[in-house]
N, C-alpha and C positions, 0 to 999 in steps of 0.2 A: 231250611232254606229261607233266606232272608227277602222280602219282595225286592225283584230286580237290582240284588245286592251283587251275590258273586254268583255265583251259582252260574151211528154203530145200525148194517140195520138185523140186528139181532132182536130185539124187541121193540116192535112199535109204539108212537105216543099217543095214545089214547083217551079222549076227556074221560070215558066211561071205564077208565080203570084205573084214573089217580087216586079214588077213593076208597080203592080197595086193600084186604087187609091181607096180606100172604101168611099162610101158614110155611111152616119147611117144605112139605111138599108140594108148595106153589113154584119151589125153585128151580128152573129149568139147568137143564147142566147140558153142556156144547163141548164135547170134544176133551180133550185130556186123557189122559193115566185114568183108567176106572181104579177107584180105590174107595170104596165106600167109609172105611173108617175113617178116613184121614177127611174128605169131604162132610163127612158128621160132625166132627172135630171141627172145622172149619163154620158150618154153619151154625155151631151153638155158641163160635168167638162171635161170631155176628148179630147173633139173635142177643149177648149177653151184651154187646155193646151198644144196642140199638133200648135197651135196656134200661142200661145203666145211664144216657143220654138223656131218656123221658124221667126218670127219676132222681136227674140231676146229680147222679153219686160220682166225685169226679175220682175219687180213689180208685173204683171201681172201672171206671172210663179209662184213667191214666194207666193201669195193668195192660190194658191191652192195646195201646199204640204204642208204635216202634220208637226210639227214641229221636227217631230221625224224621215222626211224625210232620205230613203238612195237609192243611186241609183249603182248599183252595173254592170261595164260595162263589155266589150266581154272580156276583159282581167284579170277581177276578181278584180280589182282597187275600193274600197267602198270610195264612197265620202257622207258626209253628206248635209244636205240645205244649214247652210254655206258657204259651199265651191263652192257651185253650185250656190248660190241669183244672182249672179255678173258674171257671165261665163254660161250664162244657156241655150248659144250654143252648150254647150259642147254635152248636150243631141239630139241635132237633128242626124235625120234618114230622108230617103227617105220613098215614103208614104207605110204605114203597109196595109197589107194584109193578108186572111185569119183573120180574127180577131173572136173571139169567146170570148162571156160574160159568167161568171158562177157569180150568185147571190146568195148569202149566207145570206141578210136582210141587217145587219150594214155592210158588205164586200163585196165585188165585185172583181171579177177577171180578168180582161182583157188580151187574149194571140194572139199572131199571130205572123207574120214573116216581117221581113225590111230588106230593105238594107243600111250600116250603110256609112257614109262620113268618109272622103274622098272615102277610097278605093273600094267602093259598094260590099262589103263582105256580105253574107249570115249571120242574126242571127234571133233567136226564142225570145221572149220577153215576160214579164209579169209583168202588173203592177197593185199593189195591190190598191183598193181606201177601206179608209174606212168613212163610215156616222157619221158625225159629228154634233153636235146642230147648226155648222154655214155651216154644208152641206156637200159635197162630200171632199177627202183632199186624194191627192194620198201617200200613205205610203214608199211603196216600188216599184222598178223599176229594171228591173233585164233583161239580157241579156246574152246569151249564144251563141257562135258561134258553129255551129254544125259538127259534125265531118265528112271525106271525105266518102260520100254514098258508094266507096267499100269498109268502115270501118264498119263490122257485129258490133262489141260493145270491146270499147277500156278498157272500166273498169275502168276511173282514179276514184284514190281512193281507191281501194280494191288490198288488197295486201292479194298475198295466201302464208299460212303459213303451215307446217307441224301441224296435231294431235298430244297430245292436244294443244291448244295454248287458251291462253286467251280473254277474251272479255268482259273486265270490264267493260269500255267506249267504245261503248255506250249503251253497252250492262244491267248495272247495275248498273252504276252509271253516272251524268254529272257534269260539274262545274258549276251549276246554281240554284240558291233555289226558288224554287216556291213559290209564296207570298199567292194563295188562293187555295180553293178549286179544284176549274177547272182549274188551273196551274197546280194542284199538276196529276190531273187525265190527263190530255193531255201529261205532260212528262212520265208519266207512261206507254201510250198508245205507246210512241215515243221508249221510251226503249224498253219495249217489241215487236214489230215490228223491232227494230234491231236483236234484240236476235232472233226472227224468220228468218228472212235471215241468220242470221251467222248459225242458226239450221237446216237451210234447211226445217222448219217445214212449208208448205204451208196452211196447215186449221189457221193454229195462224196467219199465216199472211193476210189470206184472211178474218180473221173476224177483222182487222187493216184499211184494204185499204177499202174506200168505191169502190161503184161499179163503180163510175166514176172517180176514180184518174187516173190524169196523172203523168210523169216524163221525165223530160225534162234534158237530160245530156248532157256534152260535149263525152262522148265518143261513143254517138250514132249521125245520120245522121238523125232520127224521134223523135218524141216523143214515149212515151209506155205506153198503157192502162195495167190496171189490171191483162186482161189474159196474154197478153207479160211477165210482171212481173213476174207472178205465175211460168209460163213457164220455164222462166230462171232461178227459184230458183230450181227446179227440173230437170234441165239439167246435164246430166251425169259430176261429179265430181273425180277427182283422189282419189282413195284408202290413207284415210291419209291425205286426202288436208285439209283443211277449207279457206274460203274468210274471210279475215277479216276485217270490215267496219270500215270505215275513223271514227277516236275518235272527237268530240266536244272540240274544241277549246273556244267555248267561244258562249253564245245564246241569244237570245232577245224573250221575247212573251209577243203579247199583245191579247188580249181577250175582243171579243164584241157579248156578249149575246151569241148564241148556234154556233157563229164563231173564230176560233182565227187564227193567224198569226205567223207565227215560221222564225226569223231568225238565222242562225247561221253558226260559222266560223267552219272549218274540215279542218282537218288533220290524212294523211293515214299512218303507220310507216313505209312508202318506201317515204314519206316527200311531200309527193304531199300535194299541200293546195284547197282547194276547198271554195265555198260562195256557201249557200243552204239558199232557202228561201222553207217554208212548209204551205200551208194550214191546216186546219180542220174546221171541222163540227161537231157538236154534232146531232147524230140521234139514235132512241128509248134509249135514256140515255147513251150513248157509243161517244165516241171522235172520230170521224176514219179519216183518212190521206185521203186530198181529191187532193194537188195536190204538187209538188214536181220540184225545178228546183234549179239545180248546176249548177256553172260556173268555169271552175280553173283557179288560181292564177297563173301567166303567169312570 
């Protein structure tokens, strides 16, 4: 995906564990298909890329992203695999910590905290792998520098507007045409869960978000589980306000079996740009948003 071309609180941020070094079994696993083979499989694509990144081996690196590779840095900067085959230092960090699996069957989630080089700065990270017929192949990569801990929630992105104000994008409509089925019902899901934030409607939005979604923003100092969320949608609002949520610039999904993958470019009309990458899961027949991380365009 080209930048802006066409197209959590699971683990805490903790100063006293950026510099820690995880072994495998530091890796916390949340929910999923128990399947130990296939999560072994998965953690030694991770371990072998995390690898082949500090030893520069971009041969090595390039095996295992997807072809449809992007890696999205603390500054909001999208590079695609080509740009990275050849420079695939560009990705090293100092060793992750707190790190947490979420298993979806063909997708996996990997999140935790690093400290990034040179300047050992705090960021949240997440990287998407999806299961391939030639194995694991990391998708997405994404990194967010997290905002200063006496920042309550900075909001980029949401620009408050006076009553009535509109909320087409992304409220009702996007620039993106869904090719199937379950394309068409995940954007549906995605729209309607804006439009319940911009409504303030919390039961709409809370039958959206599974029970374990996170989100991970630059204008908070944590990630935020579900109830956080809910919270802040019902948080006292000026007489006459509404938020109005960053419009869809431009989206990517790809869809594996009862998991899909959402990325896409944002733009708020106070001109903030943001990179949002979205989980889903499909459960009792229903799409619901399982995790959620922005980074803004610097």
């Amino acid at each position: 995906m080209a930048p802006f071309a066409v197209c959590a609180e699971r683990s805490l941020l903790g100063a006293e564990d950026l510099g820690a070094s995880p072994s495998v079994a530091d890796i916390r696993i949340v929910g999923g298909p128990p399947n130990a083979a296939i999560e072994q499989e998965l953690r030694s694509a991770d371990r072998a890329l995390i690898q082949a990144i500090a030893a520069n081996d971009h041969l090595a690196a390039a095996r295992l992203l997807d072809p449809e590779f992007t890696w999205i840095d603390r500054d909001g900067r999208s590079r695609a695999k080509s740009d990275l085959v050849n420079r695939i230092g560009l990705l090293s960090a100092n060793p992750d910590a707190n790190i947490t699996l979420q298993n979806y069957g063909r997708v996996a989630l990997l999140t935790g905290t690093h400290r990034l080089t040179p300047d050992d700065a705090p960021a949240l990270f997440a990287r998407v792998w999806v299961r391939l017929p030639s194995g694991w192949r990391l998708l997405l990569y994404q990194e967010t520098s997290p905002a200063d801990s006496s920042v309550k929630d900075a909001g980029y992105g949401v620009t408050r507007a006076q009553w009535p104000a509109p909320c087409d994008n992304p409220c009702n409509s996007l620039p993106y045409k869904p090719l199937s089925s379950d394309a068409q019902e995940i954007v549906a899901s995605f729209m309607a869960g804006e439009k319940a934030v911009f409504d303030r409607d919390a039961g709409a939005a809370s039958r959206i978000l599974g029970d374990d979604v996170v989100f991970v923003t630059p204008g908070r100092a944590q990630p935020m589980d579900k109830a956080q969320r809910i919270a802040t949608m019902r948080n006292f609002r000026p007489t006459g306000q509404v938020d109005l949520p960053p419009a869809v610039a431009s989206m990517a999904l790809w869809v594996f079996g009862n998991a899909a993958v959402m990325s896409a470019d944002e733009e708020s009309p106070s001109g903030e740009m943001l990179r949002a990458t979205r989980l889903w899961a499909k459960r009792d027949g229903q799409w619901q948003l399982t995790f959620s991380q922005q980074t803004l365009v610097q």
